[in-house]
Structures are given as C-alpha cells and as structure tokens.
C-alpha positions in Angstrom: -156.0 -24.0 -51.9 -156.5 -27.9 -51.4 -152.7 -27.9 -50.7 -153.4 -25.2 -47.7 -156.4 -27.6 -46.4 -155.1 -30.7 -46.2 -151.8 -29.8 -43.9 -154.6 -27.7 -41.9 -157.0 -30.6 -41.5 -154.2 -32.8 -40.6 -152.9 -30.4 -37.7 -156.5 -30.9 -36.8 -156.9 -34.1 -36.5 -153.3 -33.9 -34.5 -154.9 -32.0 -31.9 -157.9 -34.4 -31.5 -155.7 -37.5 -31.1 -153.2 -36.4 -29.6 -154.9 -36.4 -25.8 -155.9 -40.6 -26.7 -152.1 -41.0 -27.6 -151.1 -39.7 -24.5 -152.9 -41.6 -22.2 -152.2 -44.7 -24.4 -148.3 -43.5 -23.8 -149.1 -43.6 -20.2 -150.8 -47.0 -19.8 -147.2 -48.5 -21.1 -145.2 -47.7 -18.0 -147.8 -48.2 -15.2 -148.2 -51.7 -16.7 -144.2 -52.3 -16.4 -144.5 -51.1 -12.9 -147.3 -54.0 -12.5 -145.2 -55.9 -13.6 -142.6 -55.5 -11.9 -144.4 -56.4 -8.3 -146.3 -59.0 -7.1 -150.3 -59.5 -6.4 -151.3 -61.8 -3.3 -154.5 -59.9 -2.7 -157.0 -59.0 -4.8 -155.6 -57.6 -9.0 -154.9 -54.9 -11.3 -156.3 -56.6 -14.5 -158.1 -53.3 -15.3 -154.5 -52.0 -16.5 -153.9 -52.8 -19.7 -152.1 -51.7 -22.3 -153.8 -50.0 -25.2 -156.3 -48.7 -22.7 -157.0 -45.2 -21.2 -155.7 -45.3 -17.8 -157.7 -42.3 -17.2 -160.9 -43.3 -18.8 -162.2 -44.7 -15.3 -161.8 -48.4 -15.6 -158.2 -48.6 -14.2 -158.1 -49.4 -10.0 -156.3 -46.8 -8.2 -155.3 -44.3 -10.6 -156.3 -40.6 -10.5 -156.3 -38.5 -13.1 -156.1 -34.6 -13.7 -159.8 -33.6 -15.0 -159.7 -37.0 -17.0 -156.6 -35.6 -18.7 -153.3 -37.1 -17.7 -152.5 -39.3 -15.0 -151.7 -37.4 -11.3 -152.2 -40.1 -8.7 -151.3 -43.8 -8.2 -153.4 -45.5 -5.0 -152.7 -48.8 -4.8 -152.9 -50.3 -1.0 -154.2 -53.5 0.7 -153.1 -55.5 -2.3 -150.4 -57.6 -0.8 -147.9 -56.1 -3.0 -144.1 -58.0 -2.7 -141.1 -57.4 -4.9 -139.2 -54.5 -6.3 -140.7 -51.1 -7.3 -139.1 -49.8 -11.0 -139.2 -45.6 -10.1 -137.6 -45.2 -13.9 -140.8 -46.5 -15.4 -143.0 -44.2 -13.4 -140.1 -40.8 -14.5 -142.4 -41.6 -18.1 -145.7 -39.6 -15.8 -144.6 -36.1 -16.2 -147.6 -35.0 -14.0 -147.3 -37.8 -11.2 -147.4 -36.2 -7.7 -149.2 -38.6 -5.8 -147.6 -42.6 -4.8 -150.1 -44.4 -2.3 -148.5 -48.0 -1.7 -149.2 -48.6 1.6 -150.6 -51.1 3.9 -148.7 -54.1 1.3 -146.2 -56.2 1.6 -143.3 -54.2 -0.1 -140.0 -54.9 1.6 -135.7 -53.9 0.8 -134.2 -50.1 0.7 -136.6 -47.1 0.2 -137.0 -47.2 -3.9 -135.4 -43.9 -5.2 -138.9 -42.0 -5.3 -136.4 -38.8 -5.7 -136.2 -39.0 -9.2 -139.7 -38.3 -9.2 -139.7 -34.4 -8.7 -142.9 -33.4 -9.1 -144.4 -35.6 -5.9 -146.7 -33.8 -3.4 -147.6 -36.9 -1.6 -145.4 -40.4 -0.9 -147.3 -42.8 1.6 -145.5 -46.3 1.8 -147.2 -46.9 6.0 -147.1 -50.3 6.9 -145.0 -52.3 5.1 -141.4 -53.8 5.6 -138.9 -51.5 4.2 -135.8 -51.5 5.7 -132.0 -50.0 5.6 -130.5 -46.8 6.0 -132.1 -43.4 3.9 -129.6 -41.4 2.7 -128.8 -37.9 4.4 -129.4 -36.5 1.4 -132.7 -38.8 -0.4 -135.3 -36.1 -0.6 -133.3 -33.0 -1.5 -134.8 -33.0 -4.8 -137.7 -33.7 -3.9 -138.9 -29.9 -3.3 -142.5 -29.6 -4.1 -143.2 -32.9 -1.4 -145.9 -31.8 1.2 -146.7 -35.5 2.8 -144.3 -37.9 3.8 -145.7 -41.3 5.4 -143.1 -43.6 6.0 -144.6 -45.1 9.0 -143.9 -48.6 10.4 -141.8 -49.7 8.4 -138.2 -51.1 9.7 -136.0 -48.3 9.0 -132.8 -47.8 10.8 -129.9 -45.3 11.0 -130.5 -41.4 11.7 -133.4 -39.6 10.0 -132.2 -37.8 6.7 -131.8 -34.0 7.4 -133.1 -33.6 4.1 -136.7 -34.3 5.0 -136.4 -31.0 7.3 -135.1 -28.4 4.5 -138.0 -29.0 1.9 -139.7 -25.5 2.0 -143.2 -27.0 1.2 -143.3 -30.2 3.4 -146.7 -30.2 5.6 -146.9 -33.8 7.1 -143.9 -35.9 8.5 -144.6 -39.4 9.7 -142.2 -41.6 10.6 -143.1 -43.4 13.7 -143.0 -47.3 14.1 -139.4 -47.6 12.7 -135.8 -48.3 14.2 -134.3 -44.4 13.8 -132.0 -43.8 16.1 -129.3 -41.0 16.4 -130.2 -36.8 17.3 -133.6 -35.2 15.9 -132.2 -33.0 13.2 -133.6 -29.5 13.3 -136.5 -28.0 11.4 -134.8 -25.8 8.8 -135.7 -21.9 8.2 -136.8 -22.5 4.8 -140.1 -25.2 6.2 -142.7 -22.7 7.3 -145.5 -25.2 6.8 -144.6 -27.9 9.2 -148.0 -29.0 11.2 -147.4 -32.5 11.9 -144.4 -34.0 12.9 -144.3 -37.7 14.4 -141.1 -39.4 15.3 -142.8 -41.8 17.6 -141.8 -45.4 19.0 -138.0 -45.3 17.4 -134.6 -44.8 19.2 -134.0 -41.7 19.0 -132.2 -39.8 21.7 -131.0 -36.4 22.7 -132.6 -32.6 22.8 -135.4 -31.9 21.0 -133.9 -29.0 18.4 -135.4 -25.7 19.2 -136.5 -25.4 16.0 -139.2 -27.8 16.8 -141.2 -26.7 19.7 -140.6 -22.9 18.3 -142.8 -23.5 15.5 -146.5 -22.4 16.8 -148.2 -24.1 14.2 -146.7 -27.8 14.9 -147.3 -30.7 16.9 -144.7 -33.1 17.4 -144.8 -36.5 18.7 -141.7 -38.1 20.4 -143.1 -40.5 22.5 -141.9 -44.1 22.7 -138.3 -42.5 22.5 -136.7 -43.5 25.7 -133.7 -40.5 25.4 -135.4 -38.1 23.8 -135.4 -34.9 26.5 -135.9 -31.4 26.2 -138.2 -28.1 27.9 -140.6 -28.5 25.0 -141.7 -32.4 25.9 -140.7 -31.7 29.8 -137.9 -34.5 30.1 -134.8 -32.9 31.6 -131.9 -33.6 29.7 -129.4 -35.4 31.4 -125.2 -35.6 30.5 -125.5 -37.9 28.1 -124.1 -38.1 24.5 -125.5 -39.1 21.6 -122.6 -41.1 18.9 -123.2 -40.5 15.5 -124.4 -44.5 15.4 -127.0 -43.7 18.2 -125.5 -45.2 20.8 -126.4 -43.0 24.3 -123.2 -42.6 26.4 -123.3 -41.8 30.0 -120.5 -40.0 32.2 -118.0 -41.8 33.5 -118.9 -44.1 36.9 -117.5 -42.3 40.4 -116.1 -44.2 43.3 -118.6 -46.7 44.5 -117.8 -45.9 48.4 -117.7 -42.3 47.5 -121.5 -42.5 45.9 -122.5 -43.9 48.9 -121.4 -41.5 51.4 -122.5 -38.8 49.0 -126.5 -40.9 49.0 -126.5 -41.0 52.9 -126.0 -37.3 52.9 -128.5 -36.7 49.7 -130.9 -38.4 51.6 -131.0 -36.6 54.5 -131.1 -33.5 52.9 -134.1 -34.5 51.4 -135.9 -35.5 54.4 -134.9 -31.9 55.5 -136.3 -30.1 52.6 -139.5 -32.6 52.4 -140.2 -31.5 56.0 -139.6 -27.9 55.6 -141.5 -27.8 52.1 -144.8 -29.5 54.1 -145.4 -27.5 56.4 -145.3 -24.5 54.0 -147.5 -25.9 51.5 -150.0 -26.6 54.5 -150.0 -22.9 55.4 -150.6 -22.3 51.8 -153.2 -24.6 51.6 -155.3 -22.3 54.0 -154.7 -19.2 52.4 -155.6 -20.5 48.6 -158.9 -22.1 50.5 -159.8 -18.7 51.2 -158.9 -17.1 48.0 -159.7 -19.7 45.7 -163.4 -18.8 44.6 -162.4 -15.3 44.3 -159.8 -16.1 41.5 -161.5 -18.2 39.2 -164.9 -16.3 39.2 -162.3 -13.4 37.3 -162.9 -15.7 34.4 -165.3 -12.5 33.3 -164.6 -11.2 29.9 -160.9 -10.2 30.4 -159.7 -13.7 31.7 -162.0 -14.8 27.9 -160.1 -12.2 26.0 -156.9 -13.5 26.8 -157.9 -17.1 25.4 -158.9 -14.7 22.2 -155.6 -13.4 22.6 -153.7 -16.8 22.6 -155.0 -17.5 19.0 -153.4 -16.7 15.6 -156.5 -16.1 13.5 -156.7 -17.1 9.7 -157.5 -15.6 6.9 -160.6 -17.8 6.2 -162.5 -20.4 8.4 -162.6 -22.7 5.7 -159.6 -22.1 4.2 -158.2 -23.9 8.0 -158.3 -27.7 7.7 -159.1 -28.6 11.0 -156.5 -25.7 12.7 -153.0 -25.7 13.4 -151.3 -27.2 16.4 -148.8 -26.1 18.6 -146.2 -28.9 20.2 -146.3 -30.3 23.5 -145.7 -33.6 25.2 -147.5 -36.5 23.7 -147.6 -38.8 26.5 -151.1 -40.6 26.6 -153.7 -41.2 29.6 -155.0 -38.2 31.9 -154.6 -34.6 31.0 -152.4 -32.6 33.6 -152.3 -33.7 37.0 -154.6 -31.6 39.5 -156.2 -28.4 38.9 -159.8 -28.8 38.1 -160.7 -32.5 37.4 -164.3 -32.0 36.8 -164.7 -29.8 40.0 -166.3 -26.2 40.1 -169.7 -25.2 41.6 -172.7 -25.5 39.3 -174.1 -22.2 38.9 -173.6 -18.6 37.7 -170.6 -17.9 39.3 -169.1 -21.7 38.6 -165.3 -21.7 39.0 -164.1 -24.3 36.8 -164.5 -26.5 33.9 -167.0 -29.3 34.6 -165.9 -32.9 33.4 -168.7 -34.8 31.8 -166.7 -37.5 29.8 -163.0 -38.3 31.8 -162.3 -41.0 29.0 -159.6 -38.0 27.8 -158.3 -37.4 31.4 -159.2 -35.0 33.6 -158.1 -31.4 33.3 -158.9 -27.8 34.2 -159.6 -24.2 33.4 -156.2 -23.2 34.1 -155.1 -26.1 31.7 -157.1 -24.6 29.2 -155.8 -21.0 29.8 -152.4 -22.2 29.0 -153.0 -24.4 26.1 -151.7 -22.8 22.3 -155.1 -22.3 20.8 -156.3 -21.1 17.6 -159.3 -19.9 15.9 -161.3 -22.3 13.8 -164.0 -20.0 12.9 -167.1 -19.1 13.9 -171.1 -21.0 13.1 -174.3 -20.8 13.6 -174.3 -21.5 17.5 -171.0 -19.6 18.1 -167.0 -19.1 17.8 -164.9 -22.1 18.2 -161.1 -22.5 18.6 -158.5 -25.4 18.8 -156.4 -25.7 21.4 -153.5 -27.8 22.6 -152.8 -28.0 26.2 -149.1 -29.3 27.4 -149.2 -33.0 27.6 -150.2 -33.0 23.6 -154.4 -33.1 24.1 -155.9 -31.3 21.4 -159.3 -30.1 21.7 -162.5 -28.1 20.3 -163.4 -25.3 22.6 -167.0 -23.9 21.3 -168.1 -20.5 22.6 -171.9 -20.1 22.4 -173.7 -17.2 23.9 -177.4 -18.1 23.0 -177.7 -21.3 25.5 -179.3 -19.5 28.2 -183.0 -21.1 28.4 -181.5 -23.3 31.1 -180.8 -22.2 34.7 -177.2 -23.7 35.9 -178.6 -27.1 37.9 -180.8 -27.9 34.8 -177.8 -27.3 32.3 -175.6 -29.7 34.3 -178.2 -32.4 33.5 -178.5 -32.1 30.0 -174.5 -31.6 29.8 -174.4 -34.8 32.1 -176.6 -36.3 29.7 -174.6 -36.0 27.0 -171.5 -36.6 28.0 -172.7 -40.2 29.0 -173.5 -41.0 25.2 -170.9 -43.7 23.4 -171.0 -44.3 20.1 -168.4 -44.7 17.8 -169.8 -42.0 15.1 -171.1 -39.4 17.4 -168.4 -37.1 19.0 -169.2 -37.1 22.9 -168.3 -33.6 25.0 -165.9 -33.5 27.6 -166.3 -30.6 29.7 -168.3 -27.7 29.7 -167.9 -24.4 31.9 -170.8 -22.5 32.4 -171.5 -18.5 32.3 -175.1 -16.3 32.4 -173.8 -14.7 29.2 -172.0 -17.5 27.6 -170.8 -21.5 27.7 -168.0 -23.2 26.8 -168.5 -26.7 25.8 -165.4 -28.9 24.9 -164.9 -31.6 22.7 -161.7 -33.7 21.5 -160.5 -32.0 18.1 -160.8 -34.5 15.0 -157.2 -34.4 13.2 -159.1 -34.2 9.9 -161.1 -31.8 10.2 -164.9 -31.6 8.5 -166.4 -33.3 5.9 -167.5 -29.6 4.5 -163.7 -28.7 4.1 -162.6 -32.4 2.6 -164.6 -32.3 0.1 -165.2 -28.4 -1.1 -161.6 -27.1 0.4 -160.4 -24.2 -1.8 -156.9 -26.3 -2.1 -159.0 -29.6 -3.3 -155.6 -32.2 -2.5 -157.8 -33.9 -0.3 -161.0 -34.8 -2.4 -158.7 -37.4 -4.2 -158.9 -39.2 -1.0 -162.1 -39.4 -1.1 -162.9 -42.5 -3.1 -166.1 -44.4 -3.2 -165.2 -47.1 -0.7 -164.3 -44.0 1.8 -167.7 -42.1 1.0 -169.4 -45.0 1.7 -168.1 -45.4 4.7 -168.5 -41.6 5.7 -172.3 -42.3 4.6 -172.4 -45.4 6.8 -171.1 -43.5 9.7 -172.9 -40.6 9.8 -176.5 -42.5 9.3 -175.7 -45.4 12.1 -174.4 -42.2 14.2 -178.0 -40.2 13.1 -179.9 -43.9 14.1 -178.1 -44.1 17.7 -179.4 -40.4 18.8 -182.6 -40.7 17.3 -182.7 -43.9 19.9 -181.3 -42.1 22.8 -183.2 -38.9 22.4 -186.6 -40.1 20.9 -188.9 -37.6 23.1 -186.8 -34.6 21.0 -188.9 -32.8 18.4 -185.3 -33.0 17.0 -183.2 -35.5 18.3 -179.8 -33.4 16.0 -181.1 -30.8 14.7 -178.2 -29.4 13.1 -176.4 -31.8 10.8 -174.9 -30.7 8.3 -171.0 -31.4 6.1 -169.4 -28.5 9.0 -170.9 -30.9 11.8 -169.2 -34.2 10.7 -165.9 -34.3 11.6 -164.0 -37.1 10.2 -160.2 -38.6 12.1 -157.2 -39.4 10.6 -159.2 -42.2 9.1 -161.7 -40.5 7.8 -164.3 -42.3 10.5 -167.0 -39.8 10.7 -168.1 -38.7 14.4 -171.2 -35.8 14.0 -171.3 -32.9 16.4 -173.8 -30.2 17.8 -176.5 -32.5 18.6 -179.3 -32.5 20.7 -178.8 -28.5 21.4 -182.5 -27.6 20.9 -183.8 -27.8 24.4 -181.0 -25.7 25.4 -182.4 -22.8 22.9 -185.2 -20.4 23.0 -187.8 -21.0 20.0 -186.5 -17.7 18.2 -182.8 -19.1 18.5 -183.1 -22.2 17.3 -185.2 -21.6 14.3 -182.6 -19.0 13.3 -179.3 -21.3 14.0 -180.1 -24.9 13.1 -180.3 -26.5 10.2 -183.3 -28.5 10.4 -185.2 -25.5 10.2 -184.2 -25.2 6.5 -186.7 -28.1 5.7 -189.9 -27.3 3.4 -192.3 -28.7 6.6 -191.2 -25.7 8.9 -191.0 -22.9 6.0 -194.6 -24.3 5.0 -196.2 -25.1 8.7 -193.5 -23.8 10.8 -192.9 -27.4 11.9 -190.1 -29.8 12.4 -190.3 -33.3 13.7 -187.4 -36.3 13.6 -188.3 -36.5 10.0 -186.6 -32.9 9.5 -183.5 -34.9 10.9 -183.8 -37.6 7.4 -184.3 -34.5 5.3 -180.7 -33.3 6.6 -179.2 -36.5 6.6 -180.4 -36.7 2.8 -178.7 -33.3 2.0 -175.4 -35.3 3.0 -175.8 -38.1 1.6 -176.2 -36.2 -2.1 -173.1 -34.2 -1.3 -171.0 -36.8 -0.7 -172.5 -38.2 -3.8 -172.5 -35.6 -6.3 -169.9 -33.6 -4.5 -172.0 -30.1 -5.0 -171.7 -28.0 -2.2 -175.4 -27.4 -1.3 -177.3 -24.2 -1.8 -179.1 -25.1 1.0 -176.8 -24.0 3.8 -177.6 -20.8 2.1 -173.8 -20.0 0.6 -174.5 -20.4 -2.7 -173.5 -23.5 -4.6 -176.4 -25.8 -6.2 -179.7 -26.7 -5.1 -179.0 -29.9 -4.7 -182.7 -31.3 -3.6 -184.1 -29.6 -7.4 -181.2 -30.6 -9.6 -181.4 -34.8 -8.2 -185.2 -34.7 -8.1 -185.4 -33.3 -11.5 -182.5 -35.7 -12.7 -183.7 -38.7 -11.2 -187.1 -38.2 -12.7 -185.6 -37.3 -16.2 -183.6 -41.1 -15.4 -180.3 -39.2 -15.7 -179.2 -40.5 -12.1 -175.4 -41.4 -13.5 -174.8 -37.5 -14.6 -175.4 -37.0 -10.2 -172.5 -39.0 -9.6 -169.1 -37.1 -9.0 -166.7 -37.9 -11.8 -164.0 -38.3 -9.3 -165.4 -41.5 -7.7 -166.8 -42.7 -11.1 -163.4 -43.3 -13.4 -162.2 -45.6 -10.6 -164.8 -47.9 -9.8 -167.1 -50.6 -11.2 -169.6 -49.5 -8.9 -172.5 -47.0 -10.3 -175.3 -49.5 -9.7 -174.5 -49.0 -5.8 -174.5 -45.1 -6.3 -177.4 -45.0 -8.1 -178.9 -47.2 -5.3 -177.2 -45.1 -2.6 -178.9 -41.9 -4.7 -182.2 -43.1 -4.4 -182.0 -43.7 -0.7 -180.6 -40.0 -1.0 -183.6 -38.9 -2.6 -186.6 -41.0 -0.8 -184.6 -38.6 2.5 -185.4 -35.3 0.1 -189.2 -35.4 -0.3 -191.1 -32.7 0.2 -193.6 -34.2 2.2 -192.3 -35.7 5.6 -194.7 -38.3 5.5 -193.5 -39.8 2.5 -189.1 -39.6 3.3 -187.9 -42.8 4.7 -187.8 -43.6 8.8 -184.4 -43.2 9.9 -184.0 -47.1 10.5 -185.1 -48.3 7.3 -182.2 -45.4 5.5 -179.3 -46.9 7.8 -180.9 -50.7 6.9 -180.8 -49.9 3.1 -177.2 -47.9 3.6 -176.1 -51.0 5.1 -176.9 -53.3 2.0 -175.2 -51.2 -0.2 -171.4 -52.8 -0.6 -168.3 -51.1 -2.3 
C-alpha cells in the first residue's frame, strides 16, 4: 500500500512545483537577453534569476493569467547593442516583442525564429540594412508589424504581404525604395497599411486599393502613382535597385516646336471650356437647391447602403477603412465648404470646425463608410472620403427641441471648443426628422472596446502608466466643459467608456457632450447616462455633480477593469462591490491583476481608488467638485 502512496504523493507534489519551475526556467533566458543589450535609461534590476518573472515584480513582462510568460514591453530605455533571438526560442508562449522607442541599431535581429509572435513593434530606433524577401514567411500567426522609422533600405520583403493573419503594417519613416509588392489572396485582414515618407515608386498594386476594409498611406513617396491615390502614372520604370528611369530625351528643337503648338492648343480649349462652364454655371444656379434638398430618406439610404455592417458593434474596433489618398491639409476642393442654408430644407453640410479642411455633402456621399453601431442618441458610421479623412458620422433623430437658426448656435458653439481631450465636431447637416453631426474618427477606437473587447489583445496595452494617463485625460477634459458650459444642469451628461475615444496613442478625447439642451426632458432622461445616478432615480434630479458620479464610474473601470453593471448590460456593480471593499479595507483585491504584476505602484491606485470612490457617493453633496478630482488626479504619479 505505502509503496502505491508514496510514488502517488510524489506525482503530486510534481504537479504543484512544476508551474514555480517553469517560470524559474523562464527567468534564465530573459536575463541573457538583458544581458545581452545595454541600459542608458532607466533599469531592469527587477529581472533576476531565481525569480518568477510572472509574479509581478518584473518591468515589462506580461504573462498569460500569471502562468507563463506571453509578452516582453520594454521601450524608452535607451536600449543599444545586439538583441540574442535564440535566448528568447526558450519562451514557448512568446507572441508579443515591444522594443521600441530605444536606441537599438544593425540588421533586423531574426525575430522569424520566433513563430508563435502576434505582435513585433521595434518604431523608432536605428535599424538599418536590407530585410530579406523572404524574413517573415515563418512568421504566420503575426497580426502587427511596426517597423517604423527606422533606416531601412532596399525593397519591402513580399513576405510581409502573404501572412494570412497580418492586421497592421507600418513601415513608414524608412529608406524602402523599389515597387509596392501586392497584397496577397491569402491576407483578408489587412486594415492598415503605411508605407509613408520612403522611396518607393511605381503603381500602387491593385490589390491594395481593392481591399474595402484598408487604408493605405503612400504619401511622402515622390513616384508612387496610381487611380487609387489619384497620381497618374507616367512612363517611367522602376529597376529592381529603385532607381526611376524616364524615356528617352527627344530633339530639343523638335520639343520646342511641338510646346509652341501645345500651347496654343491650350489657349484654344481654355477659351472654349469657359465659356461653357459659364453657361453651366447659370443653369446649376437654378437647379442647385432643387438637388440637394433630395437628400430625403432615399439620398440617406444610399449612405446605409455604402456600409458593410458587422456582426457586432463591439466586436468593431473603431471600424474598418477603405483606401484613398492620404495627402494632408483641406478635405476636397469645392463642393460645400461650410455652405448650405440654415433651416428645414438646408442643402449642405454646415462647417463648424475647418481645422480638418473643408468639405461637403457630396464628399460625404462618396466616402467608403461603414457601420459602427448604433447608441443611446442614434446610429453612427465611419467613413473615409477620397483624400484619406476618416470620420464619425452620427445619425440622431431625437434632436428636434431646437428650430434650425437656434441649432446653428449651439452647433456653432461647439464647434469653437479646443481642448486637447475633448473631441470637437466638424460639421453638422440639419433635417426636421433627423441630424447628422460629424466628428474626426479616433484610429483607436473606445475606451469600452480596449479594455472589455471580446478578442482582449489590446488590454495588455493598457498598463498602469497608460490608465493613468486615460484617467488624466478624461477628468482635465470633464474640468474644461464643466468651465465652458457652467449654466448646464449638465455640462456632459453622457460620459461613459463608449464616449471616450482614445488615438493611436491612447490620448483620450470624450464625445457626446453638452447634447441636453438639444433634447426634450422625456429624451434625455431615457438616453443619457447621467440619468443613471441615485439623485435623479431618488428626486428625479441631476446637477454637475451627476457629471463626477459618471466620471467616478470611469475611473473604477479603468481601475478594476469590470465592465460596469451600470450601463445596464450586465457585468458588475461596480459602485456596491468598491464601496463594500473599500470599507471591508480590501482596496488591493479592486485593482486589475493585469496592471498589478508589473508595477511597484499600488499605493497610487489605491489613492487613485479613493478619488474613485469620494466620485461614487450616494449623496451629491458629499462626491468631490470636479476641480478638486482633476487636482488630486494630477498628484497621483506613475
């Protein structure tokens, strides 16, 4: 019997140590590749061998449920020397390398041996050479590629456009030069592709622009032509080393005669063409009004019909774009900069913000577009209109307490508002039964999907410093139109994680603001958020302090990383479970585990989680102002 026990207890005891071993087994080849580089800013003392590199004391590594080590996010360290791939082939579960933003510098390390990447982001360093054609053909599962100014030269390896998974491509800043190779059958998931400021030269592949769901950036490419980008493509060839080789010179007197005779011919046809467009000029005067007020409910339904809906609105990080020319400054040229009457039958889009450019209805007709889903105010979509703008179209039919004249002020009125973290409208076009109100489209899409996405590859990202800063954001944001509209009952009125939209960056801007004096009372208690607090389901009242009680609900969800019951979708009540916690002193099981195992920092959550809570109080009297939460926010450090 004893002799059945004791291999049994032993097989036991296997399985408990085992997981320790593992990560001790671990901590040996991220030290080598310490090692192996050198620190100028800042240290990696926390890794150390004999300790668990996922038991959240090691800087910038991220780990699979506290299990075995995923991720590896070390940037801004001044990092110089050589980087050993073959130490990191001993992290069987690796599929994250963040290096960038150091000081790293020689040929691309051979980060192909590491098959299981998703992500490789070395931006902003000094790596140079040639990449081999064939460098990332083993590299099948990769779905972000950031190899952004750098000093990379030769042609771009066709192998980054036959991985069947790859999502992100960035390769602007470098020296490419050579053809665009085309987008391979295989890819379906391309959405961003930038080539910008290299050498590149020749026809964009059709491949490219045929891909609905992809936005491409060329500019900064001097040769680079094609009908997707609007550059005619001229007889030139491309050589194989880049080099752009024009047709052969013709007789200089020859040219001459031939320009004296082109020029005149011009003259002719300039001459001809005015008075024609003159005539026409008349005639559209006349017909003008007549063809924009048929933007009824057909000319609508065709923008519905330009979209490629998907299967959930959360499921959509931020929508899919469509390619078109990337050239920056004013949107289009002509066609409804800011123009239209102001009233029930208005025949345009009306410009309130022409820090995008200027652009029109019939710009806006044209654009790829796609549905983001649909809120509490109304049905939004993305669209991307030729010269590469991407915006937020929102459709709300419930804005109809104001009579046209009185809109345009308010609209006017916002549109004037600058402030780094709140997103200020464009345009707005104005129906009895509905508005459109347009905004620029925020790459990263909303804080709600970054953090509670069904894929979760992005919540990684998220690391204390970053939440901080999203915190930061959206409170100085809150402060700024609590200043600018201090005679509103509600100066927001509607924040919540779907309403702060976040950049490339992850620099929150908040959104749907200020929209209750466009509502009737019924409306607006039914649609905005504010009227969730305990003062209005108590004394049907809300006041600025309803604002503090939203920004509160925020500030615990970045925290604790819960979605909120609150916005009424299930989840966890958040305001019970941290009131109850924080009075029980449990404050450190609130904290997401995610930002915990790689920081030093739970004295500045727990301090950031009391500001949460003092937002959260049942009684409006006693929650904090909304200066003294941004003052406090402000002295809490990473």
């Amino acid at each position: 019997m004893a002799a059945v026990l004791i291999p049994s207890f032993i097989l036991l005891m296997c399985f408990w140590i085992s997981p320790s071993l593992q990560h001790i087994s671990e901590a040996e080849p991220l030290v080598s590749f310490k090692n192996s580089v050198k620190i100028t800013k800042g240290d990696l003392n926390s890794w150390k061998i004999g300790t668990d590199p996922c038991g959240g004391k090691w800087f910038g590594i991220y780990c699979n449920k506290g299990l075995t080590v995923t991720g590896i996010h070390v940037t801004q360290l001044g990092l110089t020397g050589t980087i050993k791939v073959d130490d990191l082939k001993a992290l069987p579960n690796l599929k994250t390398v963040r290096l960038d933003n150091n000081l790293l510098s020689g040929h691309l390390p051979n980060f192909s041996k590491l098959r299981g990447l998703k992500s490789l982001m070395l931006s902003n360093n000094s790596f140079s050479g040639e990449i081999p054609d064939d460098f990332f053909k083993d590299l099948p599962r990769l779905k972000r590629l950031f190899l952004d100014h750098n000093k990379f030269v030769g042609h771009i390896p066709s192998s980054i456009m036959q991985l069947p998974d790859l999502e992100e491509v960035h390769l602007q800043g470098n020296k490419f030069t050579g053809k665009i190779p085309p987008l391979s059958d295989v890819n379906k998931n391309m959405k961003i592709l930038d080539l910008s400021d290299n050498l590149l030269g020749g026809e964009v592949p059709e491949s490219i622009p045929n891909r609905k769901n992809l936005t491409a950036n060329f500019e900064g490419n001097q040769d680079v032509c094609g009908k997707s980008i609007n550059i005619e493509c001229k007889s030139v060839e491309v050589t194989p080393s880049g080099q752009i080789t024009l047709p052969p010179t013709t007789n200089p007197e020859s040219t001459h005669a031939s320009s004296i005779v082109y020029a005149i011919m011009l003259a002719l046809t300039f001459l001809f063409t005015f008075f024609i467009v003159v005539g026409a000029i008349k005639r559209r005067k006349k017909k003008i009004n007549a063809e924009f007020r048929m933007l009824d409910k057909e000319r609508l339904s065709d923008l519905e019909a330009l979209q490629v809906k998907v299967p959930e609105p959360s499921k959509n990080r931020g929508g899919n774009m469509d390619v078109g020319s990337t050239k920056k400054g004013g949107v289009g040229g002509g066609g409804g900069g800011g123009g239209g009457e102001v009233g029930g039958g208005m025949s345009d889009l009306v410009m309130v913000n022409n820090e995008k450019g200027s652009f029109g209805l019939p710009h806006l007709m044209k654009a790829a577009a796609e549905v983001l889903g649909s809120g509490s105010l109304g049905s939004a979509y993305m669209a991307v209109m030729a010269n590469g703008l991407s915006v937020v179209v929102k459709r709300i039919r419930d804005m109809n307490k104001f009579a046209p004249e009185a809109f345009d002020v308010e609209m006017r009125r916002l549109g004037k508002l600058r402030h780094p973290n709140v997103l200020t409208p464009l345009a707005y076009h104005y129906r009895r039964e509905e508005k459109l109100v347009v905004s620029e489209y925020m790459p990263n899409s909303s804080l709600l999907y970054v953090l509670h996405g069904d894929s979760g590859e992005y919540r990684s990202e998220l690391t204390w410093a970053t939440r901080l800063k999203i915190i930061k954001g959206v409170a100085q944001g809150m402060q700024y139109l609590h200043q600018e509209f201090a005679s509103y009952d509600l100066p927001h009125g509607n924040l919540k994680s779907s309403n702060v939209l976040l950049n490339e960056n992850y620099k929150p801007v908040i959104s749907d603001y200020a929209f209750l004096p466009f509502l009737e009372p019924n409306i607006a208690s039914q649609t905005l958020f504010a009227y969730k607090t305990p003062e209005f389901a108590q004394n049907q009242q809300v006041s600025h302090k309803s604002d503090v009680y939203c920004l509160g609900i925020i500030i615990l969800e970045i925290l604790t990383g819960k979605f909120p019951s609150q916005y009424g979708k299930g989840g966890t009540d958040i305001v019970q479970w941290v009131q109850s916690s924080m009075a029980a002193q449990k404050g450190e099981e609130l904290i997401d585990p995610e930002i915990v195992k790689s920081t030093d920092s739970m004295q500045q959550m727990l301090e950031l989680l009391r500001i949460g809570a003092a937002c959260i109080a049942s009684n409006p009297d006693e929650r904090l102002d909304i200066s003294e939460v941004v003052r406090r926010i402000e002295q809490v450090k990473t």
